[in-house]
C-alpha positions in Angstrom: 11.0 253.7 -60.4 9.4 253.2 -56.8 11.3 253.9 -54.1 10.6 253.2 -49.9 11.9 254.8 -47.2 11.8 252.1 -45.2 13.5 248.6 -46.1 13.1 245.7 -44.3 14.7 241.7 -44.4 12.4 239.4 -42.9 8.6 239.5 -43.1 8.8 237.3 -39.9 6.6 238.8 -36.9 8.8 241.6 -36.0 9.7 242.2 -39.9 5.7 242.7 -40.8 5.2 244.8 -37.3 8.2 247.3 -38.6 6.6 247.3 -42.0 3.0 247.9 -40.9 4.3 250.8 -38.5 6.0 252.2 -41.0 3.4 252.3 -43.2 1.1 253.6 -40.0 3.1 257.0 -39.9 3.2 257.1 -43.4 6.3 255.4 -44.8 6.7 253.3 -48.2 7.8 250.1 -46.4 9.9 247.3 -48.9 9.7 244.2 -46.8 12.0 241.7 -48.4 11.8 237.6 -47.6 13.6 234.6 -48.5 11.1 231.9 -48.3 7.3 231.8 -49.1 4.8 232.9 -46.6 3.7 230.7 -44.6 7.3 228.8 -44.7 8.5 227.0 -41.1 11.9 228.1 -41.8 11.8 231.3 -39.0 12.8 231.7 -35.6 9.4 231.6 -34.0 8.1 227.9 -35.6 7.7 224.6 -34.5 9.6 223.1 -31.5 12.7 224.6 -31.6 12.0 228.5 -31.7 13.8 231.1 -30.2 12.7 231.7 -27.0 14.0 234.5 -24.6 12.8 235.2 -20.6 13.8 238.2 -19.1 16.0 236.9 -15.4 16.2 239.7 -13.1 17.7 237.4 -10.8 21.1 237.0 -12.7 23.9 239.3 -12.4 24.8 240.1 -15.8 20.7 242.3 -14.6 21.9 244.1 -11.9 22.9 248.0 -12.4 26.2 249.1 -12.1 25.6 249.7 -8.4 24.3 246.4 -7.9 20.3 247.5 -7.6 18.0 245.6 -9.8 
């Protein structure tokens, strides 16, 4: 029986990044998916994916002192 040290669920981009570091530093990476590759179910296709930008301007940024 084969066994990884490393298990991942969703071979998404950060899913196949984790598994190919893994495997980098010498790991036996199990990267796990629901859909075929190549699918447009994820996050990051078509129109509607998940976007983030970093605000330094909003409050929820600033330090516990109030510096940025």
């Amino acid at each position: 029986m084969e066994t990884h040290e490393l298990i991942i669920v969703g071979a998404g981009a950060m899913g196949s990044a984790a598994a190919y570091h893994g495997a980098k530093v010498g790991l036996n990476p199990l990267l796990l998916e629901q859909f075929k590759i190549g699918h447009n179910n994820g996050s990051s296709h078509g129109g509607s994916r998940i976007t983030r930008y970093a605000n330094t301007e909003a409050e929820e940024c600033r330090g516990p002192c109030g510096e940025k």
